[in-house]
N, C-alpha and C positions, 0 to 999 in steps of 0.2 A: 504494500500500500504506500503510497505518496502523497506529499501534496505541496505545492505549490508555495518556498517561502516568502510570499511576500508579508512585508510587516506594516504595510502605511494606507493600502489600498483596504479598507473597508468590511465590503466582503469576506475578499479574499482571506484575509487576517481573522475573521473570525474563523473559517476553515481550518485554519494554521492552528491554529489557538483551540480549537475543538479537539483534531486530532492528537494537539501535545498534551494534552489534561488526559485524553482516555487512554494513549498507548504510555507503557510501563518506560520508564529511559532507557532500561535496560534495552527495551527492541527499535531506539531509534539510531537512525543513520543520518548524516548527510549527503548530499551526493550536489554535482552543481551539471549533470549530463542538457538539463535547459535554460540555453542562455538566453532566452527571451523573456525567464519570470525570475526575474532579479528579487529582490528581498525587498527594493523598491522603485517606484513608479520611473522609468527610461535608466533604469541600472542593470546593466548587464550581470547574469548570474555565472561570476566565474570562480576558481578556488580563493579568489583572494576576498571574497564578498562572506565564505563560510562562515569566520568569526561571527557576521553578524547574524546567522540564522541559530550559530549556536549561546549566543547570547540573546535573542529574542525564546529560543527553547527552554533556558536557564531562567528567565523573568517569571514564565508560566509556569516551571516547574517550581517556583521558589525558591534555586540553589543560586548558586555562586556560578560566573561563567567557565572558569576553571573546572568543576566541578562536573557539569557538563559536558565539557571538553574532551576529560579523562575519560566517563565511562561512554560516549560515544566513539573514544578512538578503541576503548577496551572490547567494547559491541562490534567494531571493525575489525579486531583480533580475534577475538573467536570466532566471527561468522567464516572470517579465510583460515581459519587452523593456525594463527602464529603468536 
């Protein structure tokens, strides 16, 4: 499942914000494969934009962006085995 980080566009960001409340952090990812829905409105979604999808995930979840960071990259280690 995915969805679309934008953070400033309305909608969208309720979408954003729905999914990161119900899915565990433990099963989230980031990924930037569409550079057309940037995190916000005429911003390209590239690796360098992640910080902010992973600090918009961090705000919802109530942690720390660090915090975030870790067990997303840790979620990115075991889903590849390393």
């Amino acid at each position: 499942m995915g969805s679309e980080m934008c953070i400033r566009d309305s909608n969208r960001s309720e979408s954003f914000k729905k999914l990161v409340r119900e899915v565990p952090l433990e099963q989230l990812l980031t990924e930037t494969d569409s550079p057309y829905q940037g995190p916000e409105k005429d911003m390209r979604n590239e690796p360098m934009t992640v910080p902010i999808g992973v600090a918009a995930i961090a705000a919802v979840k109530g942690i720390t962006q660090e915090e975030g960071m870790m067990t997303i990259r840790a979620n990115f280690r075991r889903l590849m085995n390393r």
